[in-house]
C-alpha positions in Angstrom: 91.9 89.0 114.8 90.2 90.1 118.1 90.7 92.9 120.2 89.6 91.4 124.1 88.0 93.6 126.3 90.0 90.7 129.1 93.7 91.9 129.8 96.2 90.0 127.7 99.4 88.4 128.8 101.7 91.1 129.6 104.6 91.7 126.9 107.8 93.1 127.4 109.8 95.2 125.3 108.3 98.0 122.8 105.4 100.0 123.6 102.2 97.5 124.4 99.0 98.8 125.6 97.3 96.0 127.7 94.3 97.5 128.3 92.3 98.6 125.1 88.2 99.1 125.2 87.6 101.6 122.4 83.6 100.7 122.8 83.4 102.2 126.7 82.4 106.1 126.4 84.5 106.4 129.2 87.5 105.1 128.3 87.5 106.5 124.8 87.0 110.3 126.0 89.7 109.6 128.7 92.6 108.3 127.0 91.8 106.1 123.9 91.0 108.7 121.1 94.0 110.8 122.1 95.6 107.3 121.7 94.2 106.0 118.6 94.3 109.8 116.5 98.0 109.5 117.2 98.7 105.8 116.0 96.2 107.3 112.7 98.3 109.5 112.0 101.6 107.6 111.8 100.0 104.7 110.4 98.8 107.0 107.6 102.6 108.5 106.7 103.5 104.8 106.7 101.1 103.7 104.4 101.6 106.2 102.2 104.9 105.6 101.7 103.7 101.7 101.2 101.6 103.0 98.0 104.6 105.0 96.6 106.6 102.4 96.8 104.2 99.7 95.2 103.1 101.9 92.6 106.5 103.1 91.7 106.6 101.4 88.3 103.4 103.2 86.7 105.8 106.5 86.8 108.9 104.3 85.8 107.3 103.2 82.8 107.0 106.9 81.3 110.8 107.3 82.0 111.2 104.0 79.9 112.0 105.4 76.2 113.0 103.9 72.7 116.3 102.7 74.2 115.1 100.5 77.1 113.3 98.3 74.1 110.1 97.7 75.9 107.1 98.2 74.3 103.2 99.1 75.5 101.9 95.7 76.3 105.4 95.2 78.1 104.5 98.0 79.9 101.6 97.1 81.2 102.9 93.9 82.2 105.5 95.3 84.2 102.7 97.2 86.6 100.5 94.3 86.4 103.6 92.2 88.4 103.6 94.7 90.6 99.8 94.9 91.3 100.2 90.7 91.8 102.6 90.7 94.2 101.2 93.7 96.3 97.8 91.9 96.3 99.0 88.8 97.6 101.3 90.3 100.6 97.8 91.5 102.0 96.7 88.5 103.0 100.2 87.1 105.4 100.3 91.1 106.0 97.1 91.3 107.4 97.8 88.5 110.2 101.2 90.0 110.9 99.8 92.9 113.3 98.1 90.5 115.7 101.5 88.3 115.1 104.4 91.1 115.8 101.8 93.8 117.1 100.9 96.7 114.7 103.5 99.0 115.8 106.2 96.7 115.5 105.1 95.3 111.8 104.9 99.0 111.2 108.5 99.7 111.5 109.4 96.0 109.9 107.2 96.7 106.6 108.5 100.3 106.3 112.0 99.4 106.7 111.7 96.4 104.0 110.4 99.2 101.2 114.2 100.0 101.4 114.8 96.5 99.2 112.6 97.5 95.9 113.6 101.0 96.2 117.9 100.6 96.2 116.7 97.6 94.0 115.1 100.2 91.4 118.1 102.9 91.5 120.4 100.2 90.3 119.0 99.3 87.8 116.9 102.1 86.2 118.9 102.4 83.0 118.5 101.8 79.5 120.1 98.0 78.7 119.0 96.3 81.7 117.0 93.0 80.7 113.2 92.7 80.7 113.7 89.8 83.3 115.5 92.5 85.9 112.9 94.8 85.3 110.3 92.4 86.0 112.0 91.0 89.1 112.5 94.3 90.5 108.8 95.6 89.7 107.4 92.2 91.5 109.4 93.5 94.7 107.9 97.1 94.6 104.8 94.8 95.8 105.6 95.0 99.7 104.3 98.2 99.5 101.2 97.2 98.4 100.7 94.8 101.4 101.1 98.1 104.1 97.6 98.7 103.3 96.1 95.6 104.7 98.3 95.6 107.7 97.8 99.1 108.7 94.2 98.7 107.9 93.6 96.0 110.3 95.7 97.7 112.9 93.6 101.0 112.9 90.2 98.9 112.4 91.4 97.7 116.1 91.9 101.0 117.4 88.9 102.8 116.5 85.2 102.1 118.2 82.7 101.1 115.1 80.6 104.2 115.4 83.7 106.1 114.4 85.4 103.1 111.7 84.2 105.0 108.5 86.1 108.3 109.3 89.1 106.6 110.4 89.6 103.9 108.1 88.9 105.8 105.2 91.1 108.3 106.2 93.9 106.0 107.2 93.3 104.5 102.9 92.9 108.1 102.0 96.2 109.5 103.6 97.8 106.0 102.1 96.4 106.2 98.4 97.6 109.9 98.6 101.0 107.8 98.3 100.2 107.7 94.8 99.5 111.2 93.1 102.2 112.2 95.0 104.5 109.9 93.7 103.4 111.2 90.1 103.7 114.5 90.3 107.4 113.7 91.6 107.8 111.9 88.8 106.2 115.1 86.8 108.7 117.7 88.8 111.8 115.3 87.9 110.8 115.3 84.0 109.8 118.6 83.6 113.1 119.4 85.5 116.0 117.2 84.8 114.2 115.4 81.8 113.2 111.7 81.4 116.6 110.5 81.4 116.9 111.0 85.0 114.5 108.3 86.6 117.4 108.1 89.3 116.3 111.7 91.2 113.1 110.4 91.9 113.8 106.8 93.3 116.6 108.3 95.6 114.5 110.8 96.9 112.2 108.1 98.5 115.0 106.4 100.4 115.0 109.2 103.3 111.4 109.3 103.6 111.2 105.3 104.3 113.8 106.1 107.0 111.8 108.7 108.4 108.4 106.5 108.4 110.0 103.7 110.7 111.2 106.4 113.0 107.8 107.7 113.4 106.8 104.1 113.8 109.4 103.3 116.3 109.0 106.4 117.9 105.0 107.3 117.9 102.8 104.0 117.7 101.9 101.5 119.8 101.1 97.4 119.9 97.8 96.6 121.3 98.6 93.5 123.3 94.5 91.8 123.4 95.0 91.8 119.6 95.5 88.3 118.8 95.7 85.6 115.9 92.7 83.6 116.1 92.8 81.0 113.2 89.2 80.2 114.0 88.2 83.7 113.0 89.8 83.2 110.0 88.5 79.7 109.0 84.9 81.3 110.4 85.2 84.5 107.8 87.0 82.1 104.9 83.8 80.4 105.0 81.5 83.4 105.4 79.8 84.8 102.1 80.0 88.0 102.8 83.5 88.1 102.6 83.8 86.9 99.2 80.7 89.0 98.3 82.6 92.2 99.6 85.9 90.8 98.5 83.8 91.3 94.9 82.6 94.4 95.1 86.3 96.1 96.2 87.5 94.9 93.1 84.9 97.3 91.4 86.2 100.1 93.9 89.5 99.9 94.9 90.8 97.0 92.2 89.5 100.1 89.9 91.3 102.6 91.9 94.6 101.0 92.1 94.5 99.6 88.0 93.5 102.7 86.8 96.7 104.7 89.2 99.0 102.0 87.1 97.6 102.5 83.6 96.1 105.7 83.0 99.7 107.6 82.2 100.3 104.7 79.9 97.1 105.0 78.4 97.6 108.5 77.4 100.6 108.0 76.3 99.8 104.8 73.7 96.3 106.2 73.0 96.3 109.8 72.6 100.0 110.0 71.9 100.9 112.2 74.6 104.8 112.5 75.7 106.1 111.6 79.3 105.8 115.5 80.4 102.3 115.4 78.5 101.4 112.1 80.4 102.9 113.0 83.6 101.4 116.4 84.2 97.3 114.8 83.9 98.1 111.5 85.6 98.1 112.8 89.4 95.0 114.3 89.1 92.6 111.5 89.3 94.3 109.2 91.6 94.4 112.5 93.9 90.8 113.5 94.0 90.6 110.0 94.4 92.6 109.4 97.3 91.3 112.6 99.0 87.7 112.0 98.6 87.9 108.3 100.6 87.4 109.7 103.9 84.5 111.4 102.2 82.8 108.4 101.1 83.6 106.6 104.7 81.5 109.8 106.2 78.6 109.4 104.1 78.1 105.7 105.5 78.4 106.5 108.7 75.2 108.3 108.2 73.6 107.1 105.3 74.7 103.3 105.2 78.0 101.6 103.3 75.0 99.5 101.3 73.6 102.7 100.3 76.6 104.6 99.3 78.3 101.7 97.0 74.8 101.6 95.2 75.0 104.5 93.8 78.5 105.1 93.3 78.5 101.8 91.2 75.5 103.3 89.2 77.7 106.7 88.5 81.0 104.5 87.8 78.8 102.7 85.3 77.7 106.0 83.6 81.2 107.5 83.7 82.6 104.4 81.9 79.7 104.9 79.2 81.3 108.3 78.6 84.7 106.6 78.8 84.0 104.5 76.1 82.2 107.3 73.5 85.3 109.5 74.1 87.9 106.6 73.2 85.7 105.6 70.3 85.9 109.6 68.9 89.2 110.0 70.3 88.0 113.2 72.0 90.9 113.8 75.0 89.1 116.4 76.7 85.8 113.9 77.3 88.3 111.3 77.7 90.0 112.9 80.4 86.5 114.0 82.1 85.2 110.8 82.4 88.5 109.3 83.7 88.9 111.6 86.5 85.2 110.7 87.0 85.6 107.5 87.4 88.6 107.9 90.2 86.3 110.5 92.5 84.1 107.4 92.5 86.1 104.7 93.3 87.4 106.6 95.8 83.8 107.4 97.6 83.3 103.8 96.5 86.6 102.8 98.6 85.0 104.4 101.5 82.2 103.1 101.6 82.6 99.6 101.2 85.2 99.4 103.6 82.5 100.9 106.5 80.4 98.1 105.2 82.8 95.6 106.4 82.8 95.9 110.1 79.1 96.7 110.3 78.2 93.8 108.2 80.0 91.5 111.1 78.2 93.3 113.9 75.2 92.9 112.8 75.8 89.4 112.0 76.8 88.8 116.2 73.9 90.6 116.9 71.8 88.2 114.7 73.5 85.6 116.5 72.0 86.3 120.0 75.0 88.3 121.2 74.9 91.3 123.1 77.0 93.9 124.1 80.8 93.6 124.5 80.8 89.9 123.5 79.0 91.3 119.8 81.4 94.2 119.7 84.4 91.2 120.0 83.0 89.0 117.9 82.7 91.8 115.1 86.2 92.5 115.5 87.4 89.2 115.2 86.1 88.2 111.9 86.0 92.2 110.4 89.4 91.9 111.0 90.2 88.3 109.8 88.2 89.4 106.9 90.2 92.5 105.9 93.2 91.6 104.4 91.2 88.4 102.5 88.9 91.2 100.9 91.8 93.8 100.0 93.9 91.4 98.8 91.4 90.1 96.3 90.0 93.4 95.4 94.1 94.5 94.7 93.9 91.6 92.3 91.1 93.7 90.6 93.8 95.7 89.6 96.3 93.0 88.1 93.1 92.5 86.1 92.2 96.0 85.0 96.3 96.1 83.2 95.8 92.8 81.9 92.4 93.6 80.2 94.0 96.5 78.7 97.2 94.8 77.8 94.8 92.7 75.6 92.6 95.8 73.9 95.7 97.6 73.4 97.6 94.1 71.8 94.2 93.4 70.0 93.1 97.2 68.4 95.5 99.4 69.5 93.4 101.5 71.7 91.5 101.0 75.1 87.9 100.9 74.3 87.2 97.4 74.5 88.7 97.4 78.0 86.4 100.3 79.2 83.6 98.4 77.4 84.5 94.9 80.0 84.5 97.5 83.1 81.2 99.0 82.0 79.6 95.5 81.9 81.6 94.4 85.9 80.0 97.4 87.2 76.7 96.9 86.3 77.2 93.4 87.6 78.4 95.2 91.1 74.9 97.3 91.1 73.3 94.0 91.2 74.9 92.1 93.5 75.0 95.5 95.8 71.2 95.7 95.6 70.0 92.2 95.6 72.1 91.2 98.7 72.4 94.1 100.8 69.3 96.4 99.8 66.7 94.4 97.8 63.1 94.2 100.7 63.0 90.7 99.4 66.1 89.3 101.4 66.4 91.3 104.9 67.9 88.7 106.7 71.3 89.1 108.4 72.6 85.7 108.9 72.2 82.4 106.8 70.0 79.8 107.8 73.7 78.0 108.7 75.3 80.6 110.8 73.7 79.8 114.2 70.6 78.1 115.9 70.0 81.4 117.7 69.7 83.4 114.9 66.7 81.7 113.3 64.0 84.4 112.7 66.3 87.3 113.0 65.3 90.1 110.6 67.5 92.9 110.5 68.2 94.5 107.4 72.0 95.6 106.1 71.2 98.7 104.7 72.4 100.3 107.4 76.0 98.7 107.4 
C-alpha cells in the first residue's frame, strides 16, 4: 500500500480525506495529528474488541467442565483453530484498507465480530458436539485479522518519526482486548459460577455495536491509500520480510499463544480450578498489552534492532526459569517467570513492529531516493509487508498450543514445551544480531535490490 503525496481520484460517499502528507511539518502541526490521534483512538476501541473476540475461546475453555466431554489436548486444539484462522485473515485484511478505505473496513470488520459472537451464545452448553465447537472457535478468528487491518491503516496515518508510539499503542490498546476479556470471564465465575458462559458472551454483543458506531461516526478513509500489487510482489520477495515475519513469531506469536494457553496450563498442570485459573490469567497478557507502547518508545530512541536484542536475550532467561519451576512444580516461580515472559513479548511486540517501517526507509534511501519519493516508497512496501509479517508471526501462536498439546499428550506437564521455546529464542538472538546488528554485515540493501544502491553502507541498528 502507498500513501501518495499526489491527490487521488476524488471519492464520494463516507468521510475521504484527499489530501494526506503526514511527513510535511507543516501540515502535520496544522491539521494532520489532530487528525490522525482521533482515527488512533477509534481504531484502538476497534481492535480491541477484534482481540476479545478472537481470543474468546481461551476463557471458554475454563467454563468447559466434566459434562462438555472435552478433554486438555481437546482444549488446546480448540484455541489453536482459532489462532489459524485469525492468522490467516491478516493477510486479505491487511489489503482491505487500501481496497474499502480504513474507515469503512473498520466498520465492516467490527460489524462481522457479531457472527462468532451470537454463534458462541448458542451454543455454549454442555452436549453440543466437538465439531460445533470447533466450527464456532475457527469463526472467533475474524477478530484476529482487525489487527493487521487497523495496523496498516494507522501505519498510514502517522509520519515515521512518530510510527513506534502510535503503532505500538494502537497493538497495545488492541491486545488490552485480551486481559480484559479474562477478567470478565473471572467476574462471571466468581459471580454467577462456571455454568454461566452465556453472561459473558452476551455482554460483548453491545460493545461490537458501539465500536462500528465510533467507526462510522469518528474515522476517516485516506483516499491516496491504494492497492499496489507490485508493492506486494516487491515485499513477498524481500528478505526482510520473512526475516521479521520470524522474529514476530518469537514476540507476538509468543504473546498471543501464551494469552490462549496459560489458563489452561494452570489448570492441567498445577491443578488449579476455573476461579483459581481465571483470577492469575489476566495478569500477564495485561502487563503485556500495556507495556507495547513502551517497547515502541524505546526504539524510537534506541533502535527496534537494539531493543529486540535484548528482549530476546531476557525471554530466553525467563523461559530457563520457566522450565526449572515446571520441572519442581514450584507455582509461585512458575508464575514469575510466566508473567516475565509476557512483559517481554510485549516490549518485544513494540519493538519489532518500529523495525518494520524503518527497515523499508532505509532500504529507499539505499536505493538513491530522496525525500518524499523515499518516504512513499517506505510506505508502500512497510505497509504491503505488515499484514504478511503479522499473519505469520499469529501462526507462531497456532504453534505455541500445538507444541504444548504434544508435551501435555506426551508427559502430562509443559516442560518440554517451554524447553522448544527456550531453544526458538535463542535462535531469534541470532538471527537479530547477525542481520541487523553484527559490524560484519552493515549493508542495507542486497547486492539485487537496485543498481543505485551498490556501495551503500548504512547500518540497521537504528531501525
Amino acid at each position: 500500500m502507498e500513501a501518495a503525496t499526489t491527490p487521488a481520484r476524488p471519492r464520494k460517499g463516507g468521510r475521504w480525506i484527499e489530501r494526506w502528507e503526514p511527513e510535511d511539518e507543516a501540515f502535520w502541526r496544522q491539521s494532520g495529528e489532530r487528525i490522525a490521534r482521533r482515527n488512533l483512538i477509534y481504531s484502538v476501541f476497534s481492535e480491541h474488541i477484534g482481540f476479545s473476540i478472537w481470543t474468546l475461546w481461551s476463557v471458554m475453555v475454563l467454563f468447559m467442565g466434566p459434562g462438555y466431554g472435552v478433554d486438555p489436548a481437546g482444549k488446546f486444539f480448540l484455541i489453536a483453530m482459532a489462532t489459524l484462522v485469525g492468522a490467516l485473515a491478516r493477510i486479505p485484511y491487511t489489503f482491505a484498507v487500501a481496497r474499502f478505505g480504513g474507515r469503512n473496513w473498520t466498520v465492516f470488520s467490527a460489524l462481522l465480530l457479531l457472527v462468532p459472537t451470537a454463534a458462541a451464545l448458542i451454543v455454549m452448553e454442555p452436549g453440543t458436539s466437538y465439531t460445533t465447537f470447533m466450527v464456532v472457535a475457527a469463526l472467533t478468528g475474524v477478530g484476529g485479522g482487525n489487527f493487521a487491518s487497523s495496523m496498516t491503516n494507522i501505519n498510514a496515518f502517522f509520519p515515521l518519526r512518530h510510527k513506534g508510539w502510535a503503532l505500538g499503542l494502537n497493538a497495545g490498546g488492541g491486545n488490552v482486548g485480551v486481559p480484559v476479556l479474562q477478567l470478565a470471564g473471572l467476574l462471571v465465575i466468581g459471580t454467577a459460577g462456571a455454568g454461566h458462559p452465556r453472561i459473558l458472551i452476551a455482554a460483548y454483543l453491545p460493545l461490537i455495536v458501539i465500536a462500528a458506531a465510533g467507526a462510522v461516526w469518528r474515522m476517516d478513509n485516506l483516499a491516496p491509500v491504494s492497492n499496489d500489487t507490485g508493492a506486494v510482489k516487491e515485499s513477498l520477495r524481500d528478505r526482510h520480510t520473512w526475516i521479521m515475519a520470524f522474529l514476530y513469531i518469537g514476540t507476538f506469536g509468543s504473546f498471543i499463544g501464551y494469552s490462549f494457553a496459560f489458563g489452561l496450563v494452570l489448570q492441567t498442570q498445577f491443578g488449579r480450578t476455573p476461579l483459581q485459573a481465571a483470577s492469575l490469567t489476566f495478569i500477564g497478557p495485561l502487563l503485556g498489552s500495556l507495556i507495547r507502547p513502551v517497547g515502541g518508545r524505546l526504539a524510537d530512541r534506541f533502535g527496534g534492532a537494539r531493543i529486540t536484542l535484548w528482549t530476546f536475550v531476557a525471554m530466553a532467561a525467563a523461559t530457563g526459569l520457566v522450565v526449572m519451576a515446571s520441572v519442581s512444580e514450584s507455582l509461585p516461580v512458575f508464575l514469575v517467570g510466566f508473567i516475565a515472559l509476557f512483559v517481554l513479548t510485549g516490549i518485544g511486540n513494540g519493538s519489532t513492529y518500529k523495525m518494520i517501517p524503518g527497515i523499508f526507509q532505509s532500504k529507499a534511501l539505499a536505493k538513491g531516493l530522496t525525500g518524499a519519493a523515499a518516504d512513499a516508497d517506505g510506505r508502500r512496501l512497510s505497509g504491503a509487508s505488515m499484514g504478511l509479517i503479522g499473519s505469520v508471526g499469529a501462526l507462531g501462536g497456532l504453534g505455541i498450543n500445538l507444541v504444548f498439546r504434544q508435551a501435555f499428550m506426551s508427559s502430562g506437564t509443559g516442560t518440554a514445551a517451554f524447553v522448544t521455546f527456550l531453544g526458538f529464542y535463542a535462535v531469534c538472538c541470532v538471527v537479530t544480531w547477525a542481520v541487523y546488528l553484527r559490524r560484519a554485515a552493515p549493508t542495507l540493501s542486497d547486492p539485487a535490490d537496485s543498481p543505485n544502491a551498490a556501495g551503500r553502507q548504512l547500518g540497521y541498528a537504528e531501525v
